[in-house]
C-alpha positions in Angstrom: 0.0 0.0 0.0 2.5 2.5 1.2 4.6 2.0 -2.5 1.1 2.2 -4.5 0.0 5.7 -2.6 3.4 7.1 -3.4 3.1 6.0 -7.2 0.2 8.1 -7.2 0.8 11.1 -5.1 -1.2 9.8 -2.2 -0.3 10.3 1.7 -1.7 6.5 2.9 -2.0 8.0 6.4 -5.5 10.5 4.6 -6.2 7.0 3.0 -6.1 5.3 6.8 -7.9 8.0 8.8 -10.3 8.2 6.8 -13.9 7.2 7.7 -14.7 5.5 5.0 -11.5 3.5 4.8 -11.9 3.1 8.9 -15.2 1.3 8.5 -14.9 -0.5 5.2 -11.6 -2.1 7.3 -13.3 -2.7 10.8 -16.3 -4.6 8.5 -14.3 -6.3 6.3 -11.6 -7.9 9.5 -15.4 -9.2 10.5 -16.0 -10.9 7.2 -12.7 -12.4 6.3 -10.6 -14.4 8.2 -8.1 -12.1 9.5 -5.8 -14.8 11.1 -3.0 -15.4 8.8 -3.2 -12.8 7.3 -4.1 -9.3 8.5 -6.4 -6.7 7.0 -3.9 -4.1 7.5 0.2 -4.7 8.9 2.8 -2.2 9.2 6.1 -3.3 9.3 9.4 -0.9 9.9 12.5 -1.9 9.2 13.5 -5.0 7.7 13.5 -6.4 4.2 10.1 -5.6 3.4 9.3 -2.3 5.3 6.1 -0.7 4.9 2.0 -1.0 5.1 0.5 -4.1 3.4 -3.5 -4.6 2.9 -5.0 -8.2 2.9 -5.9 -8.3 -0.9 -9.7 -8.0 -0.6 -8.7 -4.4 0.4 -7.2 -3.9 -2.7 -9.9 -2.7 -5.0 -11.2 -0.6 -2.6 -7.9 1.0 -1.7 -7.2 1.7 -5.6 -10.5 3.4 -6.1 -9.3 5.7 -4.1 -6.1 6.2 -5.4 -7.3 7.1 -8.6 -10.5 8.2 -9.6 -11.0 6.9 -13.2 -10.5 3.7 -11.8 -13.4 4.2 -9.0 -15.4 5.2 -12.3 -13.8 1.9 -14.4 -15.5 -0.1 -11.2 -18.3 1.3 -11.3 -19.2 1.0 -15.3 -18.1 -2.4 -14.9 -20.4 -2.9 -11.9 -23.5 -1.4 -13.8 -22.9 -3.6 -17.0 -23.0 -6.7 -14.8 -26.3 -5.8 -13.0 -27.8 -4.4 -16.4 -26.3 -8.2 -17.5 -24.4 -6.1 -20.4 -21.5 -8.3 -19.1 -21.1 -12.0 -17.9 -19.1 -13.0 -15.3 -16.9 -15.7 -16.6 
């Protein structure tokens, strides 16, 4: 996460105060199990320093790193529940 908000710009400490990214976190640790691997981990130091999301965090994390791809989601979202797409 930290290497993807600094590709784009992005302070990931807005991305991790942020209500929206506080809740969808808290209620997606309660839907997934969390056990091996963590919603969200910061690690300092080390070989692999940094903050790492648990990949069903992903999409929503990207959507708001960039905002075309929040619209991209969303088309594609629409086109499957107007079944102009299949799910394959």
């Amino acid at each position: 996460m930290t290497k993807a908000a600094e590709a784009f710009g992005k302070d990931l400490s807005n991305f991790m105060r942020s209500p929206d990214a506080l809740e969808y976190i808290e209620a997606l640790s309660q839907t997934v199990d969390s056990t091996d691997c963590p919603v969200v981990q910061a690690f300092r130091g080390g070989r692999t320093p940094g903050t790492w999301g648990h990949p069903k965090l992903a999409v929503f994390f990207a959507r708001w790193l960039d905002v075309k791809f929040a619209v991209f989601c969303d088309m594609v979202i629409d086109d499957i529940l107007n079944k102009k797409a299949e799910l394959t």
